[in-house]
BAFI-3210 file (N, C-alpha, C; in Angstrom, 3 decimals, decimal comma, padded with zeros to 6 digits):
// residues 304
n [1|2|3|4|5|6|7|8|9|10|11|12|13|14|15|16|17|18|19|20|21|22|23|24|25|26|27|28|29|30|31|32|33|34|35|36|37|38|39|40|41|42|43|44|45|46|47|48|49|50|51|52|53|54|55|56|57|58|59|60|61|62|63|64|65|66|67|68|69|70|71|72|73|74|75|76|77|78|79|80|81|82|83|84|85|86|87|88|89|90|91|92|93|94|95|96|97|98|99|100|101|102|103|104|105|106|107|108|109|110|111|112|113|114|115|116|117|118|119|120|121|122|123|124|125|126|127|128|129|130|131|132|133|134|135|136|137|138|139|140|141|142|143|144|145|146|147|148|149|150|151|152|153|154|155|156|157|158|159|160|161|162|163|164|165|166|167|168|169|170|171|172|173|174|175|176|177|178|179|180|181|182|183|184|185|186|187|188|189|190|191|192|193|194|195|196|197|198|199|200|201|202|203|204|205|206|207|208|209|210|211|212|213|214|215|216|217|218|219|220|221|222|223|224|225|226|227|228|229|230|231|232|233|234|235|236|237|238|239|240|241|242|243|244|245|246|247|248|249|250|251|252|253|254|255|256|257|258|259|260|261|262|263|264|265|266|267|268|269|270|271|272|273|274|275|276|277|278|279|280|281|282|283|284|285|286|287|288|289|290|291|292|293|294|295|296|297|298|299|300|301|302|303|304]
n.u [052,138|052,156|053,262|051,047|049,279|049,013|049,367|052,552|054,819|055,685|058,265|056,861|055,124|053,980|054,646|054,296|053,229|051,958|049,749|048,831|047,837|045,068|044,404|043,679|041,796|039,686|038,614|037,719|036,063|034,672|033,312|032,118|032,795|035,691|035,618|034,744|037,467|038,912|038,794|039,874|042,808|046,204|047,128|045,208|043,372|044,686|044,724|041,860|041,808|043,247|041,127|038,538|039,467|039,547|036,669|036,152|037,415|035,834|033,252|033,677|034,615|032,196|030,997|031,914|032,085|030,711|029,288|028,453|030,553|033,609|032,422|033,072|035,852|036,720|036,204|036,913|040,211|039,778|039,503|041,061|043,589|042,627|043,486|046,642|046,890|047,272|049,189|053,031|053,346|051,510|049,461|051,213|050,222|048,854|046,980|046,812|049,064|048,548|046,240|047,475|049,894|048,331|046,296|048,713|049,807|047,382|046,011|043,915|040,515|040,380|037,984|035,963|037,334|036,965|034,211|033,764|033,884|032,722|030,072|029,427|029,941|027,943|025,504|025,728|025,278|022,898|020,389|018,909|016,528|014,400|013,274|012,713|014,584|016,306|017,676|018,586|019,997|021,568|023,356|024,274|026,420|027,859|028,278|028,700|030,969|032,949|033,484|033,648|036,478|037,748|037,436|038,826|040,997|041,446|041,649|039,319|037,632|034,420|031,393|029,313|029,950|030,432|027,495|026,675|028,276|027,065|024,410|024,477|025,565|023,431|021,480|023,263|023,054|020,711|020,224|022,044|020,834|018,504|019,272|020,639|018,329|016,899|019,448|019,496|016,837|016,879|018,466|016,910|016,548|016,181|017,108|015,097|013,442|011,549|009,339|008,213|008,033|005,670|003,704|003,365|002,041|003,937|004,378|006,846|007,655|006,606|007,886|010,447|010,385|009,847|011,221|010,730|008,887|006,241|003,166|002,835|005,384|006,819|005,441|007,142|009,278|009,559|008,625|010,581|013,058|012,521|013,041|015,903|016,625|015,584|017,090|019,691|018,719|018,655|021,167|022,392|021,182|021,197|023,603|025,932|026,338|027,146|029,109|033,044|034,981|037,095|035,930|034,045|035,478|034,880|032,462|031,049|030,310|027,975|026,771|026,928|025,162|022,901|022,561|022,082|019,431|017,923|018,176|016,732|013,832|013,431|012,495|010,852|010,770|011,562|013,673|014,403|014,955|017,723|019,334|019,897|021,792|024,080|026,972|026,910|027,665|027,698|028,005|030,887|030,215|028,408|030,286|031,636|030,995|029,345|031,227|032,382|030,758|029,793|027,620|025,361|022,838|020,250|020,769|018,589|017,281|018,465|018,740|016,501]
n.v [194,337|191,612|191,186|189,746|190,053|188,972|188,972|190,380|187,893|187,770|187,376|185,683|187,944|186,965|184,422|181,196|181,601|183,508|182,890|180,550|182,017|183,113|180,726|179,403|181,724|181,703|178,764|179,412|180,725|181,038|178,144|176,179|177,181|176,607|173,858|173,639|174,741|172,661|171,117|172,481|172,469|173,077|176,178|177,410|177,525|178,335|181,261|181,242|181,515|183,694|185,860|185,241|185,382|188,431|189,153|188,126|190,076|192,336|191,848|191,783|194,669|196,346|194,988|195,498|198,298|201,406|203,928|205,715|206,994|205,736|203,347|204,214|205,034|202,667|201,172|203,089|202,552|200,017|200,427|201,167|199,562|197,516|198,940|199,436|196,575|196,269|197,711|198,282|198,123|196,796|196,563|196,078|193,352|190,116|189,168|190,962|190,426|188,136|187,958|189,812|188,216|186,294|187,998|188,891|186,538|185,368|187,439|188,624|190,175|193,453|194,605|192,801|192,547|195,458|195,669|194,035|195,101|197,739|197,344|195,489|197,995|200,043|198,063|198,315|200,861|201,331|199,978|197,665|196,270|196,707|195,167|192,198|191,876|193,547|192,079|190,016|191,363|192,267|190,071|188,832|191,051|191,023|188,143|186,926|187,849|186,668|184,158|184,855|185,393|183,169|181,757|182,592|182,005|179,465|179,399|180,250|182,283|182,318|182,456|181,522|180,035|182,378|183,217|181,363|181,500|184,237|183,489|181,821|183,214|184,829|182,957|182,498|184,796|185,098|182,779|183,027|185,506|184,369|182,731|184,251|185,557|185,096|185,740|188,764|189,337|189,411|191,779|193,676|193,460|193,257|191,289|190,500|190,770|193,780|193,751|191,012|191,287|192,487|191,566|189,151|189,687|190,446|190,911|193,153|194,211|193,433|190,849|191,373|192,820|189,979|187,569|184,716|182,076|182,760|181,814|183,713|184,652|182,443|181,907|183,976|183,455|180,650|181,152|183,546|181,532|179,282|180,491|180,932|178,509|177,133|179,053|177,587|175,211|175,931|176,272|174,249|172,773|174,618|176,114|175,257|172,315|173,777|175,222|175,261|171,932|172,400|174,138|173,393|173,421|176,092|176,208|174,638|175,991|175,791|174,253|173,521|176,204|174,707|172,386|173,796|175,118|172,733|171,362|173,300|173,492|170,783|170,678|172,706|175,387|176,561|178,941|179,450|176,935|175,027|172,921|174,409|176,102|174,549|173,144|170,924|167,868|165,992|167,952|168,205|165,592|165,786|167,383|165,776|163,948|165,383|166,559|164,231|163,514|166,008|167,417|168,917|168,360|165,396|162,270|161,714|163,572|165,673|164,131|165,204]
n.w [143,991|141,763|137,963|137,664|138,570|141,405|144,742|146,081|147,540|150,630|153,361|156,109|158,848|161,308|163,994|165,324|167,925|167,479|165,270|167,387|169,270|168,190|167,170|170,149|170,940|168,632|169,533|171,863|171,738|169,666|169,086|167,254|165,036|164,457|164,763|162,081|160,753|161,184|158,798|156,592|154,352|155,506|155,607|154,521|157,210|158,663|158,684|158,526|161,195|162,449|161,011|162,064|164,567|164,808|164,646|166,663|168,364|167,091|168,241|170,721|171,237|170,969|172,476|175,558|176,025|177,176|176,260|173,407|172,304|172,950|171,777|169,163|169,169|169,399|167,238|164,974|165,870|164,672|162,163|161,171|161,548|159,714|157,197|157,577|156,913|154,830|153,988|154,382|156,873|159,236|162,001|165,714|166,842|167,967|166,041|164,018|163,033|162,168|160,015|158,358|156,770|155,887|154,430|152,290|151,494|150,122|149,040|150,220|150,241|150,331|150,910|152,380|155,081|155,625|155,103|157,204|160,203|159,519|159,431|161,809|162,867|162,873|163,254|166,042|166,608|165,441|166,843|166,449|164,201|161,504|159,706|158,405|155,861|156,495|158,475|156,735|154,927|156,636|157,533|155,216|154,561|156,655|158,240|156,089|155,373|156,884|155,780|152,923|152,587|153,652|151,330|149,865|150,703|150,039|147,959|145,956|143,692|142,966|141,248|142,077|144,401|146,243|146,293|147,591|150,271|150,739|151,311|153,689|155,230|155,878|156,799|158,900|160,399|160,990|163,161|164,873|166,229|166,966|168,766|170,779|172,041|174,781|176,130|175,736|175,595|178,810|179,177|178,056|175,489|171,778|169,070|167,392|164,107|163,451|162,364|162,067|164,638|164,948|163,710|164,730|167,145|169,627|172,615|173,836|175,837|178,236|177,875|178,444|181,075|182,080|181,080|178,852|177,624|175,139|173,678|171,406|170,960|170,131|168,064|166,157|166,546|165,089|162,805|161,864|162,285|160,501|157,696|158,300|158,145|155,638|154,100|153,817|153,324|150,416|149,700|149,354|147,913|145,732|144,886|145,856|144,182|142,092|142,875|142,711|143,571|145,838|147,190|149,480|152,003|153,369|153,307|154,989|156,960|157,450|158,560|161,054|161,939|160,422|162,188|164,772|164,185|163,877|166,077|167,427|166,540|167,672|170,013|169,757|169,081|171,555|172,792|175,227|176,455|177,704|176,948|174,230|174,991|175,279|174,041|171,218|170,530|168,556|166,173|165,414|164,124|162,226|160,583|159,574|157,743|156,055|154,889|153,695|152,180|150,453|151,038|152,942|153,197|153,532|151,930|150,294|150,478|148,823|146,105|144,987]
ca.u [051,507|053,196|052,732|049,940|048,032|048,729|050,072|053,769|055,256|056,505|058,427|055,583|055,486|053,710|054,870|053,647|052,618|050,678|048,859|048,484|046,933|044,054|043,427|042,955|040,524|038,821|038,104|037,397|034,230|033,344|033,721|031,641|033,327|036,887|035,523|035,108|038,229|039,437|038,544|040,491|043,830|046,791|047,436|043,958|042,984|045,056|044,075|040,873|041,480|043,098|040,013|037,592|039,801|039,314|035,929|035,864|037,765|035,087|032,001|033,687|034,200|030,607|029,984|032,491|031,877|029,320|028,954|028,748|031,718|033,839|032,101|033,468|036,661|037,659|036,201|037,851|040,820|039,747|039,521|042,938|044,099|042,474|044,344|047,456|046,830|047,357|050,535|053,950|053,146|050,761|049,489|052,061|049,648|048,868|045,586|047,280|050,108|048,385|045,600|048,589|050,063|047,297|046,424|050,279|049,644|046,322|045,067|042,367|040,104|040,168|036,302|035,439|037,164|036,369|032,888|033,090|034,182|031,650|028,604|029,469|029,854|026,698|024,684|025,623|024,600|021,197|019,622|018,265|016,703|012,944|012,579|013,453|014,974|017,399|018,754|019,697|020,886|023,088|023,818|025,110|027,474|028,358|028,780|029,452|032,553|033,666|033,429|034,828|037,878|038,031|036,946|040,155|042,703|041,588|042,035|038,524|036,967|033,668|030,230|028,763|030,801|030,190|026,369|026,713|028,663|026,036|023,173|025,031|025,815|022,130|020,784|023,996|022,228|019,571|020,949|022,478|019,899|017,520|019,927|020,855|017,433|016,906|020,284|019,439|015,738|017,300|019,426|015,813|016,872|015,805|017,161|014,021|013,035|010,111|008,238|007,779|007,542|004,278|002,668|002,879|001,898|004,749|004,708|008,360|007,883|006,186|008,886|011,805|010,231|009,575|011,725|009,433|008,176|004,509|002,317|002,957|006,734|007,160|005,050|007,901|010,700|009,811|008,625|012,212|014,122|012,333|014,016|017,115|016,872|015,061|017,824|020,743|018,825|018,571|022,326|022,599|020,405|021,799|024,943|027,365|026,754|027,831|030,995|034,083|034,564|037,845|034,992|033,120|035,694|034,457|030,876|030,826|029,980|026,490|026,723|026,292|023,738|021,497|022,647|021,226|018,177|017,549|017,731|015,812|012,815|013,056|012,719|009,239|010,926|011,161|015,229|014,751|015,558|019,070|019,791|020,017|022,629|024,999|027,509|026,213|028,577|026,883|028,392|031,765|030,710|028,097|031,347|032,459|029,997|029,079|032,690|032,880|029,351|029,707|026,505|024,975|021,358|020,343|021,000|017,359|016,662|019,573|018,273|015,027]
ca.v [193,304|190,945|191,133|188,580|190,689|188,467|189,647|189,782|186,842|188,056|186,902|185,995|188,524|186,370|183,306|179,868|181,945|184,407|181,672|179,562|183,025|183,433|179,352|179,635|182,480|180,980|177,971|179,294|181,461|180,766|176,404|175,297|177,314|175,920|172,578|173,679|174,882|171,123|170,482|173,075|172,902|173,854|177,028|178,311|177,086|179,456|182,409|181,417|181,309|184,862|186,572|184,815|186,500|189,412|189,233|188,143|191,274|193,302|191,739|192,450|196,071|196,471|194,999|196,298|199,922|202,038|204,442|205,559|207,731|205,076|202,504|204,421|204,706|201,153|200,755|203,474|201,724|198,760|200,857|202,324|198,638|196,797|199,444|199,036|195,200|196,527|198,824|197,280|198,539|196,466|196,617|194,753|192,496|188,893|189,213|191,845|189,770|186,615|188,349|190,312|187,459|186,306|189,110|188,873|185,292|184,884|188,114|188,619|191,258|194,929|194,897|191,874|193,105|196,627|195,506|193,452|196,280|198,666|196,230|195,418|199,357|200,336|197,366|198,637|202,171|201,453|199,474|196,604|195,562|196,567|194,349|191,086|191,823|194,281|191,081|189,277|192,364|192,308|188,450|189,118|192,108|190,925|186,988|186,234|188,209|185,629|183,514|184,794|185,389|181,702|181,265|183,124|181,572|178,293|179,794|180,426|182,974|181,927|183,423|180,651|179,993|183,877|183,080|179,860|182,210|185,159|182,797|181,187|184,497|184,774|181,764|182,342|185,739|184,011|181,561|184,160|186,470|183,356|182,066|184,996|186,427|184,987|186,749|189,446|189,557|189,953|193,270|194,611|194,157|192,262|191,109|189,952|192,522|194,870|193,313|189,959|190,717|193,507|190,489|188,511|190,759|189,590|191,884|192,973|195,504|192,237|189,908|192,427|192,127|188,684|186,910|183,349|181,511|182,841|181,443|184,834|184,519|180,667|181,827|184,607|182,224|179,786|182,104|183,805|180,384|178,710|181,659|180,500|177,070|177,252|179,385|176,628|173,928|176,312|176,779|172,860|172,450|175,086|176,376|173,908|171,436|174,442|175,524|174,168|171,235|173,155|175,517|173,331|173,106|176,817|176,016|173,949|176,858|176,011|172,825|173,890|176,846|173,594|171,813|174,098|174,748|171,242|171,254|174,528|172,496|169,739|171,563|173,158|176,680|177,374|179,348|179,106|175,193|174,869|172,632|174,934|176,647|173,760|172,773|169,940|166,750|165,728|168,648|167,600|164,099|166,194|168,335|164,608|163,294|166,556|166,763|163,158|163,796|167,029|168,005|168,696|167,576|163,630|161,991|161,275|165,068|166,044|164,181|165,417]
ca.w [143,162|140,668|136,916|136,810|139,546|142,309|145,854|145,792|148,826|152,220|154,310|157,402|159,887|162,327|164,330|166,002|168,935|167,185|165,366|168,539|169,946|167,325|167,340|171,263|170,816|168,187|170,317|173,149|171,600|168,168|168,665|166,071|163,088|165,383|164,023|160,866|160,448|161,158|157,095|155,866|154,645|156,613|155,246|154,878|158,568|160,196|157,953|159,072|162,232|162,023|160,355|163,341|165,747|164,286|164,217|168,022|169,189|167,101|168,646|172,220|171,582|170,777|174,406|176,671|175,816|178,060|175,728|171,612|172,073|173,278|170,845|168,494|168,765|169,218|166,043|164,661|165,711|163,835|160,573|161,008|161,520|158,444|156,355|157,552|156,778|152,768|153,301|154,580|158,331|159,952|163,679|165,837|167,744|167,059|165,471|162,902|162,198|161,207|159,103|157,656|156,411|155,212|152,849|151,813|150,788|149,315|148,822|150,895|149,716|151,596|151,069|153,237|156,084|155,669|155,667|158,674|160,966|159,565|159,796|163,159|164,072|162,474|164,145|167,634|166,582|165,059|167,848|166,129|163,102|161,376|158,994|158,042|154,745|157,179|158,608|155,996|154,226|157,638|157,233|153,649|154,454|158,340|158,526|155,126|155,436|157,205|154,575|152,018|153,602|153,823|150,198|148,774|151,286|149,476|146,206|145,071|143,508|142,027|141,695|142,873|145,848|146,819|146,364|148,547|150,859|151,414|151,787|154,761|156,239|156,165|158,299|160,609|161,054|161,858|163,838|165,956|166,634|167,990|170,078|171,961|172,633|176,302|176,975|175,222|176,776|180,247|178,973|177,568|173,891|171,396|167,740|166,218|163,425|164,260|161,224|162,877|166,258|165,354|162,986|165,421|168,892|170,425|173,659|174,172|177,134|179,161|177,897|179,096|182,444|182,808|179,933|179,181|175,768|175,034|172,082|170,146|170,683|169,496|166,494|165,620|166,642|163,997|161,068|161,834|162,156|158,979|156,714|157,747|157,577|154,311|153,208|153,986|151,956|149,096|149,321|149,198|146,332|144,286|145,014|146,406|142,840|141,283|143,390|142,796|145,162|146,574|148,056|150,338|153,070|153,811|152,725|155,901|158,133|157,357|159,304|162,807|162,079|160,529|163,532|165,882|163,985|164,469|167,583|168,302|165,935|168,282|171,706|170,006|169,346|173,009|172,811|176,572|176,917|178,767|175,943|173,249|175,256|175,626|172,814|170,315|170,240|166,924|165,284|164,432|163,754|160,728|159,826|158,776|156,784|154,899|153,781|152,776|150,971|149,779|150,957|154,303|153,155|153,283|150,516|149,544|149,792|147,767|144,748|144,542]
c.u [052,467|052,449|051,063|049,194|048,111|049,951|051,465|053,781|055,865|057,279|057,210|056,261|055,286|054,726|053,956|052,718|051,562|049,585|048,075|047,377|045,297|043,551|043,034|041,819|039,141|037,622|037,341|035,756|034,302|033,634|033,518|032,814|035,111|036,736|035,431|036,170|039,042|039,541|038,892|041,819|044,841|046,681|045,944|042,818|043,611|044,872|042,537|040,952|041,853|042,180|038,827|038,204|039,245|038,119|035,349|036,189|036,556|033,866|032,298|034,027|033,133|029,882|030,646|032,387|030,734|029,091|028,840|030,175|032,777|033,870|033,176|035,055|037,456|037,235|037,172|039,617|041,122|039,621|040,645|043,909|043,839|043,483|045,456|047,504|047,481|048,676|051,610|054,052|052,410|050,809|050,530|050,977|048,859|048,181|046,112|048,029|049,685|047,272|046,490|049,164|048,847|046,354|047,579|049,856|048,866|045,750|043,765|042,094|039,899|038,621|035,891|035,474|036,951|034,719|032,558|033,476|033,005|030,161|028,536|029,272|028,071|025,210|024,735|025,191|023,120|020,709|018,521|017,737|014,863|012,427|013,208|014,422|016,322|018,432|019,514|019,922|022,505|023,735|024,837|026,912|028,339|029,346|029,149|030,895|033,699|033,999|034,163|035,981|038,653|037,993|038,142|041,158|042,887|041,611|040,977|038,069|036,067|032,714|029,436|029,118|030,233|028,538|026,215|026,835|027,545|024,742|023,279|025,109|024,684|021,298|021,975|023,535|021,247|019,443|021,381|021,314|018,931|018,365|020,611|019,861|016,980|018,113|019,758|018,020|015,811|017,809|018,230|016,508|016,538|016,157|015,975|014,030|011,556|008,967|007,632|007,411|005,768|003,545|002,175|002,248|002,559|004,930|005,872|008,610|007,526|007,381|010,630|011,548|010,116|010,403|011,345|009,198|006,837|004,505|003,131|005,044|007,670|006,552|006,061|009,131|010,883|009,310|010,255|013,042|013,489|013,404|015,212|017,348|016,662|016,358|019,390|020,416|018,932|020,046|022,707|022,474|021,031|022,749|026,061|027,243|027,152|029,108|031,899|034,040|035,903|037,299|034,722|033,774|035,181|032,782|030,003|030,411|028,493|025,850|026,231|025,566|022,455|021,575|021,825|019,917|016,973|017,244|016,468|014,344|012,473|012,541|011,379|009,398|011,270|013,180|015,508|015,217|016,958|019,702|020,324|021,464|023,961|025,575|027,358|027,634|028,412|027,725|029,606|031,475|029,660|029,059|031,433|032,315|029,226|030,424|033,267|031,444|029,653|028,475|026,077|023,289|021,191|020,194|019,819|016,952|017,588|019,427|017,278|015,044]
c.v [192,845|191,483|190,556|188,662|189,833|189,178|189,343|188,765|188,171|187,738|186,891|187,189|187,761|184,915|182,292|180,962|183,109|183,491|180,803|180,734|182,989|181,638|179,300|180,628|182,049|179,744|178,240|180,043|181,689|178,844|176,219|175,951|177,132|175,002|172,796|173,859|173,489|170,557|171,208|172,635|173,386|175,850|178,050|178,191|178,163|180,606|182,553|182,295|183,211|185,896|186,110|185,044|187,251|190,026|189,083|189,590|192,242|193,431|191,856|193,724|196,644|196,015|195,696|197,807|200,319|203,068|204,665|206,125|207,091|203,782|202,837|204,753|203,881|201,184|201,697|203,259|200,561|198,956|201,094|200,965|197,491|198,017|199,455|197,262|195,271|197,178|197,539|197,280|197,840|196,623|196,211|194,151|191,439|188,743|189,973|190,869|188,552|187,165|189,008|189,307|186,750|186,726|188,837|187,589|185,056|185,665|188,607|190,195|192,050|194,761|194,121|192,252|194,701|196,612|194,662|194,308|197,661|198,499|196,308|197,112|199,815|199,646|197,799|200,077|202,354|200,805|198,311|196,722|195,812|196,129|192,843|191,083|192,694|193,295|190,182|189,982|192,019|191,184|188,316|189,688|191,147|189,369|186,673|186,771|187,836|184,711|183,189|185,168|183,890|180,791|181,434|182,440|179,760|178,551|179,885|181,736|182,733|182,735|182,708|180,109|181,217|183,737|182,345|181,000|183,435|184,475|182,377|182,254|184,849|184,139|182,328|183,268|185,469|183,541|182,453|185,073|185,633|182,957|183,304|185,775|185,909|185,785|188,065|190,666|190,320|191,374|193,945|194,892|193,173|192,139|190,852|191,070|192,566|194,245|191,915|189,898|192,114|192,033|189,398|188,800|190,232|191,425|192,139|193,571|194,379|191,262|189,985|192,355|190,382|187,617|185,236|183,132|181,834|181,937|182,346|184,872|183,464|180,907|183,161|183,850|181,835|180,221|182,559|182,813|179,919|179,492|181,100|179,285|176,563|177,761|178,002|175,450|174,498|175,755|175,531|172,115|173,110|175,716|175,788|172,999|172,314|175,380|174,369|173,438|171,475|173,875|175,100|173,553|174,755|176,824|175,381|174,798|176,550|175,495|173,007|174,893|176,238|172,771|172,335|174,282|173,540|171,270|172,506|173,818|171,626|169,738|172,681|174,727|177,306|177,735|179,197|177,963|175,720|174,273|173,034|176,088|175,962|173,329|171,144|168,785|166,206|166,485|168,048|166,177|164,680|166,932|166,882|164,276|164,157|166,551|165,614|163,073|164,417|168,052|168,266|168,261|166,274|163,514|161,661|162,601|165,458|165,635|164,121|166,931]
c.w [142,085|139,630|136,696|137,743|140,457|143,600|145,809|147,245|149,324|152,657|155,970|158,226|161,232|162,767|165,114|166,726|168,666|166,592|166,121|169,222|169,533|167,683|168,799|171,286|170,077|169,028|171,090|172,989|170,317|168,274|167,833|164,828|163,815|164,631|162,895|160,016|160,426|159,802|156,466|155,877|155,501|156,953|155,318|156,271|159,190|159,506|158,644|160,615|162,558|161,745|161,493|164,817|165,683|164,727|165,874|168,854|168,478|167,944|170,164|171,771|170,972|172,465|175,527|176,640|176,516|177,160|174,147|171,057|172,159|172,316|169,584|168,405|168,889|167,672|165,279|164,822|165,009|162,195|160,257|161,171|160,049|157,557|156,611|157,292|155,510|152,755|154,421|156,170|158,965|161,691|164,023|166,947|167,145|166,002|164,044|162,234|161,278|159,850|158,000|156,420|155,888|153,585|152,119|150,655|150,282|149,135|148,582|150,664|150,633|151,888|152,169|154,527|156,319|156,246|156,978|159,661|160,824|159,815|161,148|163,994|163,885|162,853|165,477|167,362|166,135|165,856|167,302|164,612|162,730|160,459|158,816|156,571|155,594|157,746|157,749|155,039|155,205|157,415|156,135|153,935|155,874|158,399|157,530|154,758|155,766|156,775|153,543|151,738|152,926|152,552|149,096|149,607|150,588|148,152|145,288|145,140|142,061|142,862|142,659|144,161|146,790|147,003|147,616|150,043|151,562|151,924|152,954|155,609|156,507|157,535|159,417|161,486|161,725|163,210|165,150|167,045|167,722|168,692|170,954|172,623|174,153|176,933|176,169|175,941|177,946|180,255|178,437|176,253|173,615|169,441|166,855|165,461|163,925|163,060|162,005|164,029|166,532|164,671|164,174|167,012|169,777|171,620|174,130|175,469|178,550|179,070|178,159|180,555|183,332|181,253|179,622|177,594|176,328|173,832|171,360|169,726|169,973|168,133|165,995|165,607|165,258|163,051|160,604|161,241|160,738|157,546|156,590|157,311|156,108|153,652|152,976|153,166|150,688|148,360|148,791|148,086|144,889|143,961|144,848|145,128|142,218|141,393|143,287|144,090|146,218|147,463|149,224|151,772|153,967|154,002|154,071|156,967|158,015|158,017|160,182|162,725|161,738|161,679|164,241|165,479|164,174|164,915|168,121|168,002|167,161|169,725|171,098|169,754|170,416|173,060|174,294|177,050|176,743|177,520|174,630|173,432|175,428|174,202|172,681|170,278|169,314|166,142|164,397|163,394|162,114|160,093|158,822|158,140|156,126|154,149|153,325|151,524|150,128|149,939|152,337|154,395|152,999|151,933|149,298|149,371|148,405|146,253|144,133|143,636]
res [x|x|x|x|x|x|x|x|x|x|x|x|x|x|x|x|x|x|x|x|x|x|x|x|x|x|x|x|x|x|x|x|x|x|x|x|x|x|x|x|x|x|x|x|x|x|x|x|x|x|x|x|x|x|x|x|x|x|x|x|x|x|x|x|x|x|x|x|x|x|x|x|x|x|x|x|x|x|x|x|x|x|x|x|x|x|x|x|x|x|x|x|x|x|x|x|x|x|x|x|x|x|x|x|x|x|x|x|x|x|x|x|x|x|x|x|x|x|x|x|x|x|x|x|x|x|x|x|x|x|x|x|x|x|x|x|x|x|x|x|x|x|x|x|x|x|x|x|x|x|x|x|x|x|x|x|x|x|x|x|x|x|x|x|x|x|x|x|x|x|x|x|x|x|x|x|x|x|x|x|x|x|x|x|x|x|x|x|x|x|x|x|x|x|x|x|x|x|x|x|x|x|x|x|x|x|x|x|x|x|x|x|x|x|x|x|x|x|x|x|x|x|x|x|x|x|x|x|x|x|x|x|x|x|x|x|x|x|x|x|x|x|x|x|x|x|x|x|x|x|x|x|x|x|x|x|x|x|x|x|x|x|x|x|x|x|x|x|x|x|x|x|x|x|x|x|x|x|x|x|x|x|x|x|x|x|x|x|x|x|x|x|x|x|x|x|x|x|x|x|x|x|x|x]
***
């Protein structure tokens, strides 16, 4: 560290092709926050993109694993790799190098990714989720880690930004959870929390055999989904006028989890429509016009 507490410079470890590695991954399975990265900066775009690798190789060794023993020590791998991120050793493989650099240059906080590696292990070891306050505990710690990653490579650190930030990691929780429960269904698992799906007698042992929209399931859907969506205008209303406006180009992750809400709304709740599985062509064109706004709510809500 320098005098004035900031990371000393590097020389990069990484190159083009490690970069080029992480932005192909990115693409290829997280798109939407791909497009978001389009409104960042140079510099904090491929940091991103870096840290949403990252974040891809954790959420495949959580699936490719047949067992907990196994589970565990990829992750344990992935603990023993964020700490070398901090000393002068890092992994050598692409994903290391660019996050490496990264930290080097904008000193990205140990905590964030610490916590996204342990979130992620600890979700595949507890088997789901029994309350709703459990998910967007997880939302907080899990997706907004992704975040604010993205929040320091643009040079902020505000409270309000970080607020903006966990609320978002919230709905994406959200956001997530409803859109993978038809696949999820089929494997006899199910994200909803256990609080919503007893209120509402959503039969899970019937809907593991025969995976289908009931009544009782469309009325947990959209209690679930409201939460998040609700939470994304909050963030709109009372966050984002009070983050610097350096912030929003990360702020924008919020975009395509109201996107799809949208859409899930418009399709009646039913996560089974084909449609809800197909990527949104709309999206980028709201990346555009939130980041010439500033806002992702219409402009008549926004000044109410």
């Amino acid at each position: 560290m320098t005098a004035a507490g900031q990371p000393q410079q590097r020389a990069p470890v990484s190159n083009r092709s490690d970069v080029d590695y992480c932005r192909q991954l990115v693409l290829k399975n997280d798109y939407d926050n791909y497009l978001v990265s389009l409104f960042s900066p140079k510099h904090a775009r491929e940091a991103m993109w870096g840290v949403r690798a990252m974040n891809i190789e954790l959420v495949r060794a959580g699936e490719i694993v047949t067992n907990e023993t196994a589970a565990r020590m990829r992750y344990s791998h992935w603990h023993d790799t964020v700490n070398r991120l901090y000393s002068s050793n890092p992994a050598q493989s692409p994903i290391s190098r660019v996050v490496y650099d990264a930290v080097q240059r904008f000193g990205i906080s140990r905590t964030w990714l610490r916590r996204l590696v342990s979130e992620r292990e600890n979700t595949l070891m507890q088997k789901g989720f029994k309350t709703t306050e459990d998910v967007e505990k997880y939302g907080e710690r899990a997706y907004a880690c992704l975040i604010h990653p993205h929040l320091e490579a643009l040079g902020i650190r505000d409270m309000h930004a970080d607020n903006a930030a966990r609320a978002i990691g919230v709905a994406t929780a959200i956001m997530s959870f409803t859109r993978s429960l038809p696949l999820l269904l089929a494997q006899r698992r199910c994200d909803l929390p256990r609080d919503i799906v007893e209120k509402h007698n959503v039969d899970l042992e019937d809907l593991f055999d025969h995976p289908r929209l009931t009544p009782a399931l469309q009325e947990a859907i959209y209690e679930f989904a409201t939460k998040g969506y609700t939470r994304l205008c909050g963030v709109a209303e009372i966050y984002v006028p009070s983050s610097p406006k350096a912030a929003f180009p990360a702020l924008l992750a919020a975009v395509p989890v109201k996107e799809w809400l949208e859409r899930l709304e418009k399709v009646n709740f039913d996560v089974f429509d084909k449609r809800l599985q197909q990527r949104s062509l709309r999206v980028f064109w709201r990346l555009w016009i939130a980041s010439r706004k500033g806002t992702w709510l219409k402009e008549s809500n926004y000044r109410k």
